[in-house]
ROBA-765081 format. One record per residue: residue number from 1; chain; x, y, z of N, C-alpha, C, O in turn. Coordinates in Angstrom, 3 decimals. Layout:
<atoms>
+-----+---+----------+----------+----------+----------+----------+----------+----------+----------+----------+----------+----------+----------+
:   k : c :    neast :   nnorth :      nup :   caeast :  canorth :     caup :    ceast :   cnorth :      cup :    oeast :   onorth :      oup :
+-----+---+----------+----------+----------+----------+----------+----------+----------+----------+----------+----------+----------+----------+
: NUM : A :        X :        Y :        Z :        X :        Y :        Z :        X :        Y :        Z :        X :        Y :        Z :
...
+-----+---+----------+----------+----------+----------+----------+----------+----------+----------+----------+----------+----------+----------+
</atoms>
This chain:
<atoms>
+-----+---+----------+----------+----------+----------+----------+----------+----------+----------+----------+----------+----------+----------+
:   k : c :    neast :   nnorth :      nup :   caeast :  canorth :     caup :    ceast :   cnorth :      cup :    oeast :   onorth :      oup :
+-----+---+----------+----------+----------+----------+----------+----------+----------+----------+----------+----------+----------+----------+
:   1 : A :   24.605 :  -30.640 :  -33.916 :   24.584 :  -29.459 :  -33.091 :   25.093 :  -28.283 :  -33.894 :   26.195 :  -28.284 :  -34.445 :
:   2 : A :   24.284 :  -27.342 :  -33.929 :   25.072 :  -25.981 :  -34.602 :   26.457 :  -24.995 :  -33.847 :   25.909 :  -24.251 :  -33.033 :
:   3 : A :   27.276 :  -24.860 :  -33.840 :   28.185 :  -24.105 :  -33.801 :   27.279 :  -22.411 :  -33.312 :   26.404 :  -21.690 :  -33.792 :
:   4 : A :   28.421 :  -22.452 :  -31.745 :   28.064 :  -21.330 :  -31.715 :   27.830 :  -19.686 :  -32.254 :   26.923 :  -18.875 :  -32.069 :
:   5 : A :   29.059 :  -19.644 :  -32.971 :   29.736 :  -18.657 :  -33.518 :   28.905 :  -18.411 :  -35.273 :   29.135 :  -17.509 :  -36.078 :
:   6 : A :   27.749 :  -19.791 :  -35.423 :   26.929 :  -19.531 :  -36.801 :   25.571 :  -19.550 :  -36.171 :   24.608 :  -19.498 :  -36.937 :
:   7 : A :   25.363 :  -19.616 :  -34.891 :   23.691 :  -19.543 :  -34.505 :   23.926 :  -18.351 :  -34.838 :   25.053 :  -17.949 :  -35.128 :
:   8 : A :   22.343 :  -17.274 :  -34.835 :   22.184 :  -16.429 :  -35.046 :   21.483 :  -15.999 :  -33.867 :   20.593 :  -16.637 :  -33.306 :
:   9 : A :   21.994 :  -14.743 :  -33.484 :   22.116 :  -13.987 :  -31.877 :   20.505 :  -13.312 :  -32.363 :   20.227 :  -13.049 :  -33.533 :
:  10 : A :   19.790 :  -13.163 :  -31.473 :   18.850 :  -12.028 :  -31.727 :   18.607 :  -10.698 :  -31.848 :   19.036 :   -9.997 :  -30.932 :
:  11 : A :   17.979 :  -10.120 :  -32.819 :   17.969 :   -8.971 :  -33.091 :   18.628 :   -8.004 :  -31.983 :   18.545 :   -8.414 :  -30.826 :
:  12 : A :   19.207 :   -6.895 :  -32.176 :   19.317 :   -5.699 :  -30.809 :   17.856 :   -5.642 :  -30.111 :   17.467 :   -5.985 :  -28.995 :
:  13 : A :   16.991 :   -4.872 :  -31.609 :   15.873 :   -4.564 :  -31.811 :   14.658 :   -5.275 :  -30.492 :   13.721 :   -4.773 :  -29.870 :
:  14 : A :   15.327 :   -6.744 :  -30.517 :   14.529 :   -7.286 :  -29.175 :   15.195 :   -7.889 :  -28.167 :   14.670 :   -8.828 :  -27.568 :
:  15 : A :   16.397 :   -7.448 :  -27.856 :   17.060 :   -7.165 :  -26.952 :   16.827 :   -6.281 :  -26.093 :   16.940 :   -6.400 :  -24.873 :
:  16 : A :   16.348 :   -4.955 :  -26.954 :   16.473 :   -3.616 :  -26.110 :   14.686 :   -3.856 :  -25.604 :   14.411 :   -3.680 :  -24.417 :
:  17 : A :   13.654 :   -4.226 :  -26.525 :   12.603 :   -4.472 :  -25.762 :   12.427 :   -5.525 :  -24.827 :   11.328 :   -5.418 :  -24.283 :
:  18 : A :   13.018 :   -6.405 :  -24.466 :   13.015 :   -6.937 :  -23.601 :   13.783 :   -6.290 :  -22.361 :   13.484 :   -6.522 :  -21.190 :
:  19 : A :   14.787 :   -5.468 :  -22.768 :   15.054 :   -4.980 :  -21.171 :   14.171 :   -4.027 :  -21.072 :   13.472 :   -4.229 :  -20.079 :
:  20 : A :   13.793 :   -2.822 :  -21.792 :   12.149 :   -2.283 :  -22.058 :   11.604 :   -2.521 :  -20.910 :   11.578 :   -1.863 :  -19.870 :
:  21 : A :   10.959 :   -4.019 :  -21.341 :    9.945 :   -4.577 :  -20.690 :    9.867 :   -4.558 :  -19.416 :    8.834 :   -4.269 :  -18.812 :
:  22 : A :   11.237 :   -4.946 :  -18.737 :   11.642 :   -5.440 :  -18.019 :   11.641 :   -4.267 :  -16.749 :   11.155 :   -4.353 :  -15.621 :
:  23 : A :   12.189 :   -3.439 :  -17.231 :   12.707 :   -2.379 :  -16.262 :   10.962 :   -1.317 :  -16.439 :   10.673 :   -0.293 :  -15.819 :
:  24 : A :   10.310 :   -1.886 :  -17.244 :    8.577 :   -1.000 :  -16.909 :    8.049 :   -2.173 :  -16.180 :    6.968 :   -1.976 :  -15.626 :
:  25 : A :    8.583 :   -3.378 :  -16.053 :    8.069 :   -4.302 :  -14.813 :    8.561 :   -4.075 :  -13.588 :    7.946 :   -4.571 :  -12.644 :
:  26 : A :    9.917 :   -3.184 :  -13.291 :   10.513 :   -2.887 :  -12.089 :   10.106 :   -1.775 :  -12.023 :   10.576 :   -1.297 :  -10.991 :
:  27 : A :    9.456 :   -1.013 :  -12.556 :    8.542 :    0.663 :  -12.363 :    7.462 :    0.244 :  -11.562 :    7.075 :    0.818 :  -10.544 :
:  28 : A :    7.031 :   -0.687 :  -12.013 :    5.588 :   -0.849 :  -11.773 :    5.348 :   -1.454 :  -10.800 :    4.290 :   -1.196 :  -10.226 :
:  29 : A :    6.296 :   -2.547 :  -10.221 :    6.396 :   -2.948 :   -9.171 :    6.644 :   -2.056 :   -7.916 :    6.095 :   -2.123 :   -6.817 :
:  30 : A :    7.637 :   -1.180 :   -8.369 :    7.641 :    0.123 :   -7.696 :    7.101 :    1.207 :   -7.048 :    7.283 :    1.854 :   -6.016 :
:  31 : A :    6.287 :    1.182 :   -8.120 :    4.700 :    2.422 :   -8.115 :    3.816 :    1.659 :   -7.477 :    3.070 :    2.270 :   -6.712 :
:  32 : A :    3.691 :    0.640 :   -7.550 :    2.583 :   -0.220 :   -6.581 :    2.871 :   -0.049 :   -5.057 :    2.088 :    0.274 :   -4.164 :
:  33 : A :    4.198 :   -0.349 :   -4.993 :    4.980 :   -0.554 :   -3.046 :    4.535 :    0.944 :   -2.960 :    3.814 :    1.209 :   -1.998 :
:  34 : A :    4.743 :    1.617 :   -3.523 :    4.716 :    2.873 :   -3.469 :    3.586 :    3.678 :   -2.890 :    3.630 :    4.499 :   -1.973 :
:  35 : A :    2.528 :    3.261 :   -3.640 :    1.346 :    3.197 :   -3.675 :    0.138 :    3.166 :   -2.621 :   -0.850 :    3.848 :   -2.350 :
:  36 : A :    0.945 :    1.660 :   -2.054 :    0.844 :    0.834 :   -1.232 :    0.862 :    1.872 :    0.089 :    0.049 :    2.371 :    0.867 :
:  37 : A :    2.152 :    1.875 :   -0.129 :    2.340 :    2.449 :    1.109 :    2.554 :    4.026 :    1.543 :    3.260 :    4.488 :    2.440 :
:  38 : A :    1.596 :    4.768 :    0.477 :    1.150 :    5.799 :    0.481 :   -0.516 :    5.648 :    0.944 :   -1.105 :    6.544 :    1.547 :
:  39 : A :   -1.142 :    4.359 :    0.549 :   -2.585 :    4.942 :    1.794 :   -2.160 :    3.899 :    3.149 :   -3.005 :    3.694 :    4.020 :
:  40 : A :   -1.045 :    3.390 :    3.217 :   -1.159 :    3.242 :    4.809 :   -0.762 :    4.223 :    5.493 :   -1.129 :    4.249 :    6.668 :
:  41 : A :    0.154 :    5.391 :    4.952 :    0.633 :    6.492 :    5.656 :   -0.844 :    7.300 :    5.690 :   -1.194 :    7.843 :    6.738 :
:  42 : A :   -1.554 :    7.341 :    4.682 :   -2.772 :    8.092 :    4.834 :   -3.859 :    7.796 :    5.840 :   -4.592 :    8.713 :    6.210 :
:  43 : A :   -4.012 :    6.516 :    6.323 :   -4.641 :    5.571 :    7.053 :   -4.345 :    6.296 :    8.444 :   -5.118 :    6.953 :    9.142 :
:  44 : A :   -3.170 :    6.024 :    8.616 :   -2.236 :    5.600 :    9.526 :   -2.355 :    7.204 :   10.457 :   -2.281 :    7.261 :   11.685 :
:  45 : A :   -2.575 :    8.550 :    9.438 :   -2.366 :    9.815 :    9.862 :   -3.932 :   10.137 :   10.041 :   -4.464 :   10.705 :   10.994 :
:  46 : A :   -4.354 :    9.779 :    9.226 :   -5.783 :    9.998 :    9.856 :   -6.635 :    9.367 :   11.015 :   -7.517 :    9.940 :   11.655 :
:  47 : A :   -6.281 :    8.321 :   11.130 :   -6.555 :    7.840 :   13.087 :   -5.627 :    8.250 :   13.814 :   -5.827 :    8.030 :   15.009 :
:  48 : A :   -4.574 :    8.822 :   13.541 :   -3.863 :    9.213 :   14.719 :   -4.055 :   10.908 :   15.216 :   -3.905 :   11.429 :   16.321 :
:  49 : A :   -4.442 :   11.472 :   13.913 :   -5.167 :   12.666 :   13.971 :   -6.762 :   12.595 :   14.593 :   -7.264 :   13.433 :   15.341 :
:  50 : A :   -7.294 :   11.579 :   14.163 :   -8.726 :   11.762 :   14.628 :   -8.757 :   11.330 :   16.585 :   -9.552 :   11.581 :   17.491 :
:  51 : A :   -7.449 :   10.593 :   16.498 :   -7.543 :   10.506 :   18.178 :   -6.406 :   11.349 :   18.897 :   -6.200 :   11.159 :   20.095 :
:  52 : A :   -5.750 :   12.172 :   18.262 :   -5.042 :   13.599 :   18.848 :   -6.423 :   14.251 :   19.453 :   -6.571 :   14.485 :   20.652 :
:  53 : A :   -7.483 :   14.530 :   18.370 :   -8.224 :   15.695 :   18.394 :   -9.255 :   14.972 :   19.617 :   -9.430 :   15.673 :   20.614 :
:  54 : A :   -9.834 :   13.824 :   19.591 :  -10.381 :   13.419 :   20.656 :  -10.069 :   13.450 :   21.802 :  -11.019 :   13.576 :   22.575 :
:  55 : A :   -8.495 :   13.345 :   22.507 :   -7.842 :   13.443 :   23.297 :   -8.027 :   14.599 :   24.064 :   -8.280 :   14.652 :   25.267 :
:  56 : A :   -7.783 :   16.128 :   22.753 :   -7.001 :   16.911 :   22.937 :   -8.630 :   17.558 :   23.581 :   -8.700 :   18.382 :   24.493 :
:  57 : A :   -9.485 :   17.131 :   23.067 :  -11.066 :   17.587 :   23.703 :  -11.583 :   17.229 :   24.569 :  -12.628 :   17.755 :   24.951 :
:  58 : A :  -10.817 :   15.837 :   25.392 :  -11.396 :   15.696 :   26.375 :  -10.429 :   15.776 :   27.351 :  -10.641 :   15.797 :   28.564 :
:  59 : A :   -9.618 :   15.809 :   26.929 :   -8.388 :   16.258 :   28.038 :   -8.577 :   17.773 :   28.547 :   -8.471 :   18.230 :   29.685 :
:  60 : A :   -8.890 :   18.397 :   27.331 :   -9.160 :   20.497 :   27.877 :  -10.254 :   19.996 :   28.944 :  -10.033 :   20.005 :   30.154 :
:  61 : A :  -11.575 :   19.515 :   28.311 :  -12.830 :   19.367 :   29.208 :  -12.092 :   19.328 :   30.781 :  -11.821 :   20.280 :   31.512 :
:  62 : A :  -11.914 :   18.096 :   30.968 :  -11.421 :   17.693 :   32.421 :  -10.468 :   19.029 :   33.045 :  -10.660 :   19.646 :   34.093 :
:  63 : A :   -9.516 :   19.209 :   32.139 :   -8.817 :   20.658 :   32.695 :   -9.429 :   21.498 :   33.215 :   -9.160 :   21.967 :   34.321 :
:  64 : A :  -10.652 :   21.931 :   32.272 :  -11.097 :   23.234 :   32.564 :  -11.997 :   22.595 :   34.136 :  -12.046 :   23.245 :   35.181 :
:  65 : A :  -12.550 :   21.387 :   33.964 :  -13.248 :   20.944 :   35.254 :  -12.501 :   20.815 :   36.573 :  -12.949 :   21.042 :   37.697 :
:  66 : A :  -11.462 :   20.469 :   36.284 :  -10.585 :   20.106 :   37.435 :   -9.923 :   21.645 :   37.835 :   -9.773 :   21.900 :   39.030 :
:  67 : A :   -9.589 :   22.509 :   36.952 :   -9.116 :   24.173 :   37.312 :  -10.007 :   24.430 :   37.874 :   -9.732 :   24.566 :   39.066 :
:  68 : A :  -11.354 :   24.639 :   37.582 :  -12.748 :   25.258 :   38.218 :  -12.622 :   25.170 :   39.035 :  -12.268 :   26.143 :   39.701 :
:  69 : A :  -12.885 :   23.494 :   39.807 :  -13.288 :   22.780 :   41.243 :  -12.096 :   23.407 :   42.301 :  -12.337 :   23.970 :   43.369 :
:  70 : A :  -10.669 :   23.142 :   41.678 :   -9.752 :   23.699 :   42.171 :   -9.709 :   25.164 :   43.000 :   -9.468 :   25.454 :   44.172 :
:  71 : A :  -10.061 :   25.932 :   41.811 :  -10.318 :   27.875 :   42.620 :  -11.580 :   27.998 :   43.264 :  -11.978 :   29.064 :   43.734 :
:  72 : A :  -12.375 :   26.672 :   43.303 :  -13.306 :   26.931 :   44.083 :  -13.507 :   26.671 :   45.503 :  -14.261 :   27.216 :   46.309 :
:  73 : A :  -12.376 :   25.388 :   45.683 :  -12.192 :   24.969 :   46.929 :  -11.177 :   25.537 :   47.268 :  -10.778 :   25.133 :   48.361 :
:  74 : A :  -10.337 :   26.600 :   46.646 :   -9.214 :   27.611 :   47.545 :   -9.633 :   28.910 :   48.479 :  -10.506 :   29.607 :   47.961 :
:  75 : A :   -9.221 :   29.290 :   49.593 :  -10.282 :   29.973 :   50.346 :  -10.243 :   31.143 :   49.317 :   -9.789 :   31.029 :   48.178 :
:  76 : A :  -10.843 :   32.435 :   49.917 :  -11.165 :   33.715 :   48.713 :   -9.938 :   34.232 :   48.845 :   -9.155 :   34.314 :   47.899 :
:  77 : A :   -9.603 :   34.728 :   50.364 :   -7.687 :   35.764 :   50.160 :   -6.785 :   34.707 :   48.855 :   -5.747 :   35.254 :   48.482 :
:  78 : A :   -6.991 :   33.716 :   48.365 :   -5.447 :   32.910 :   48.098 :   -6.208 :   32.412 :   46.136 :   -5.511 :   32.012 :   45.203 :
:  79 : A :   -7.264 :   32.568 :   46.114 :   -7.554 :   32.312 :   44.635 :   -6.727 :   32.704 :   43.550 :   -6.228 :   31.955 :   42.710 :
:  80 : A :   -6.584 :   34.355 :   43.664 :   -5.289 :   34.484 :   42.728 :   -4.231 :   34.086 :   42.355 :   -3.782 :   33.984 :   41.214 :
:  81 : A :   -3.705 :   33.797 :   43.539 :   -2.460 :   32.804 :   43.438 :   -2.644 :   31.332 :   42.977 :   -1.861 :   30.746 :   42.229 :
:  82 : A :   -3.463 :   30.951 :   43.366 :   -4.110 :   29.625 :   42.887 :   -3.551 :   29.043 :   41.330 :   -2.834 :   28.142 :   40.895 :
:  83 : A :   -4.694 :   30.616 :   40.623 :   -4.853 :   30.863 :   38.940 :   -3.820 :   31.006 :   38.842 :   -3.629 :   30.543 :   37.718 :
:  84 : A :   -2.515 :   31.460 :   39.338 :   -1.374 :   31.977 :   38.573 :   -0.339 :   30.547 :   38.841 :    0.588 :   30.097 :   38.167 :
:  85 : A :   -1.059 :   30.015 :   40.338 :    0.323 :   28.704 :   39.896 :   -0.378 :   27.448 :   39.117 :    0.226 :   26.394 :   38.919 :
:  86 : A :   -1.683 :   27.677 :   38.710 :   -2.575 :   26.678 :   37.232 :   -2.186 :   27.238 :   36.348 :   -2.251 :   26.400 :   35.449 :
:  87 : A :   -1.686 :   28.391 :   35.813 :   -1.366 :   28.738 :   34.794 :   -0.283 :   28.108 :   34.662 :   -0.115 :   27.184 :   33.866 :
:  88 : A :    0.638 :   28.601 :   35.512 :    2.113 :   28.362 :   35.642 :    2.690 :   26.781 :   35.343 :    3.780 :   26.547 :   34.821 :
:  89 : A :    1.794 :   25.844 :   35.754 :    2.008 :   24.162 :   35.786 :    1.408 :   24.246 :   34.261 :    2.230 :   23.918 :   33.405 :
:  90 : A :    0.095 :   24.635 :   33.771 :   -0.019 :   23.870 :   31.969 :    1.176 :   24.703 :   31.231 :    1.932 :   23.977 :   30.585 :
:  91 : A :    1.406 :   25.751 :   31.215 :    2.432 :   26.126 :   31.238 :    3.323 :   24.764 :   30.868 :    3.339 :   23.900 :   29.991 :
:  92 : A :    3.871 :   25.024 :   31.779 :    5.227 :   24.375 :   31.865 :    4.525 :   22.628 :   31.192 :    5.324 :   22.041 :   30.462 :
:  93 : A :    3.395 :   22.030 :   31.395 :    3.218 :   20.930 :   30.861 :    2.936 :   21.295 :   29.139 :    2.898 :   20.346 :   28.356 :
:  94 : A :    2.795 :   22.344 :   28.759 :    2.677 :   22.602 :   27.729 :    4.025 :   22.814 :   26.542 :    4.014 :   22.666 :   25.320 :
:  95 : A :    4.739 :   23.069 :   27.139 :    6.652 :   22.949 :   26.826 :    6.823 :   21.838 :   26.460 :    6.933 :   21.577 :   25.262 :
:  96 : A :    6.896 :   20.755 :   27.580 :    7.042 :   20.029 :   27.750 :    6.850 :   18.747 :   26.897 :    7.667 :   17.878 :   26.594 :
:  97 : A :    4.948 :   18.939 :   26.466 :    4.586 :   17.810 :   25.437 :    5.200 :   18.258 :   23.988 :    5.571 :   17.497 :   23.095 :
:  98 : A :    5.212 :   19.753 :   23.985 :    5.420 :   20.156 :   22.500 :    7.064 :   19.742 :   22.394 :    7.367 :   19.355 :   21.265 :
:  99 : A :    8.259 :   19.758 :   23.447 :    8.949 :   18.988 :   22.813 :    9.219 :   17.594 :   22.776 :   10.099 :   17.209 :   22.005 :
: 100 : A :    8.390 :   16.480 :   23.735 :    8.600 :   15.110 :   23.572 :    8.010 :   15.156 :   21.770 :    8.709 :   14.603 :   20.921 :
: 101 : A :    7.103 :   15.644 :   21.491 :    6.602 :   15.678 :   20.269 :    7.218 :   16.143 :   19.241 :    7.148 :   15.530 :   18.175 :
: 102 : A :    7.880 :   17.217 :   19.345 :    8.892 :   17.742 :   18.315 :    9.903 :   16.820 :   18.123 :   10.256 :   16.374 :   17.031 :
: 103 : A :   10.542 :   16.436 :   19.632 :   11.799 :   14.914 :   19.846 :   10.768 :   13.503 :   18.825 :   11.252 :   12.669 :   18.060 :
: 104 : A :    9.894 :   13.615 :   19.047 :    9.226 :   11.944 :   18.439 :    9.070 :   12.392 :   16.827 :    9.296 :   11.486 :   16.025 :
: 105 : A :    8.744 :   13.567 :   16.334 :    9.112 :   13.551 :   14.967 :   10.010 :   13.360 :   13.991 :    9.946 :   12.849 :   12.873 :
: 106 : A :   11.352 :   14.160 :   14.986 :   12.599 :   13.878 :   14.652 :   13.345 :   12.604 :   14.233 :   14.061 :   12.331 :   13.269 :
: 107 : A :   12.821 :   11.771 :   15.552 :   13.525 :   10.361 :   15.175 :   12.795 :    9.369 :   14.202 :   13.437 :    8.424 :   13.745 :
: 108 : A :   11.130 :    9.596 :   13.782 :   10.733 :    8.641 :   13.220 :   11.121 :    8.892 :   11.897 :   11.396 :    9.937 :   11.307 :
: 109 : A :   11.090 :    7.819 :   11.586 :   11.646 :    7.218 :    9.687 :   10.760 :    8.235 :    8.749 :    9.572 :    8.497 :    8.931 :
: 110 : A :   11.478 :    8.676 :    7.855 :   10.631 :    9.526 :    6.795 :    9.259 :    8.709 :    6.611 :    9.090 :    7.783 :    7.403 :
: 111 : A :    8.211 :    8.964 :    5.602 :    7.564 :    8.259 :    4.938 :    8.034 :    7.985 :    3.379 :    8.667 :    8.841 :    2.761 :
: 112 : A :    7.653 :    6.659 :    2.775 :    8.082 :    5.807 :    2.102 :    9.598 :    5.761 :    2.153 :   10.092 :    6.400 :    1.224 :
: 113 : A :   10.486 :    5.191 :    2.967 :   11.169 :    4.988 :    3.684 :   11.740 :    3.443 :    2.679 :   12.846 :    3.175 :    2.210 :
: 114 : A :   10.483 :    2.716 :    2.651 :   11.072 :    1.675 :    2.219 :   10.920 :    1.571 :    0.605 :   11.606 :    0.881 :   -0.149 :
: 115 : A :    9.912 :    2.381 :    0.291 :   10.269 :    2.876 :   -1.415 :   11.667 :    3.209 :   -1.874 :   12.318 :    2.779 :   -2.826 :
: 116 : A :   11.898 :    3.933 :   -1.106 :   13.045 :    5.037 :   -1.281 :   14.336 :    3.689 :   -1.376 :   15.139 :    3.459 :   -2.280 :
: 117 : A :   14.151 :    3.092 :   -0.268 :   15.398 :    2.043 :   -0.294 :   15.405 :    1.245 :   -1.088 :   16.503 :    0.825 :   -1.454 :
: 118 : A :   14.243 :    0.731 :   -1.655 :   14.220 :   -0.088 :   -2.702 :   14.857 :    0.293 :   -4.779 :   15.425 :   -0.270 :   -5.715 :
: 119 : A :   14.327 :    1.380 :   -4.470 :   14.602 :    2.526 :   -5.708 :   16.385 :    2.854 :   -5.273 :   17.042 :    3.574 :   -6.025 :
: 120 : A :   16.833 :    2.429 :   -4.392 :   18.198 :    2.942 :   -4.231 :   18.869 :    1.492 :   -4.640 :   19.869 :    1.562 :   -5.354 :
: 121 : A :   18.536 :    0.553 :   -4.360 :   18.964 :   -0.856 :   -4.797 :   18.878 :   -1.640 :   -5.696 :   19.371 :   -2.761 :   -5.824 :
: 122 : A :   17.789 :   -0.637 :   -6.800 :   17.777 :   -1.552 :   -8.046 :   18.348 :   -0.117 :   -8.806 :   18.315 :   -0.198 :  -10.034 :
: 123 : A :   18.792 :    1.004 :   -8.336 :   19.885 :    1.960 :   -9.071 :   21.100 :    1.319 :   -9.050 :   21.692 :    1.209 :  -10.124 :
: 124 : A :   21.825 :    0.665 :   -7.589 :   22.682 :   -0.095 :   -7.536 :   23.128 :   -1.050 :   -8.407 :   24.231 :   -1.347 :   -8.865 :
: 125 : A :   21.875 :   -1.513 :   -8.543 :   22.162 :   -2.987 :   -9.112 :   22.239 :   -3.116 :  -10.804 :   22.713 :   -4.025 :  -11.485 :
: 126 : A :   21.590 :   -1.861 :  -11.206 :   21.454 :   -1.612 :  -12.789 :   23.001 :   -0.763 :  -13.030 :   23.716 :   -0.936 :  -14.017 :
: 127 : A :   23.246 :   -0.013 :  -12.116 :   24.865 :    0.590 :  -12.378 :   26.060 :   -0.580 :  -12.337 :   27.113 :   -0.395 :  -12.947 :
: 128 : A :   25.853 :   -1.602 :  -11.693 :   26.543 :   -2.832 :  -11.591 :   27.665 :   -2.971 :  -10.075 :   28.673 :   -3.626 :   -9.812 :
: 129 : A :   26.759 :   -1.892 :   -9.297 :   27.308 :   -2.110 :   -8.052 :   26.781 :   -2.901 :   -6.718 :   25.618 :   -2.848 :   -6.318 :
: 130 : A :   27.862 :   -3.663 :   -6.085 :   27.126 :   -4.852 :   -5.429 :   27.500 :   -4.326 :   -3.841 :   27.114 :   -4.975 :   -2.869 :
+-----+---+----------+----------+----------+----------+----------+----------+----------+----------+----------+----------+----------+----------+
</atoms>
């Protein structure tokens, strides 16, 4: 058996390329999750956009149908008032969605969320904190 202290240790030279290597294998693994989960956010915003806008077109439609029918079946003295308390209700439903919506942006998780955490845990772990 050879003695530890006369084996011969390996170069620095491929020491340092092997951690090199190593840490462009934890990039890359990185950039992939990353990646990854940059076209599901893209996915993900574009059907939810393409069915906002569907919504948001057939929801006016019916409005404007259902306001119509509305001032039409109000007698003639009281129509005005009618229009002003239809205004007055989208109105106020119009507040309303824009802040459940402003509130639902707020709380959801950034995007790449879990990139981010991952890139925070192998900083951890290369500084030598556990």
């Amino acid at each position: 058996m050879s003695d530890p202290a006369t084996t011969p240790r390996p170069p620095v030279r491929g020491r340092v390329r092997r951690l090199l290597a190593h840490a462009a294998g934890l990039f890359h693994n990185r950039l992939e999750l990353f990646l990854l989960e940059l076209q599901e956010e893209e996915e993900r915003l574009l059907a939810v956009l393409a069915m906002a806008v569907m919504l948001g077109v057939f929801a006016l439609m019916s409005l404007i149908a259902l306001s119509v029918a509305i001032l039409l079946w109000a007698p003639e003295g009281v129509r005005e008032w009618v229009a002003a308390v239809l205004v007055a209700v989208y109105l106020l439903l119009t507040v309303f969605w824009a802040w459940r919506l402003r509130r639902r942006l707020r709380r959801e998780s950034p995007p790449f969320a879990t990139s981010l955490e991952e890139l925070k845990k192998d900083r951890e772990w290369l500084l030598g904190k556990d």
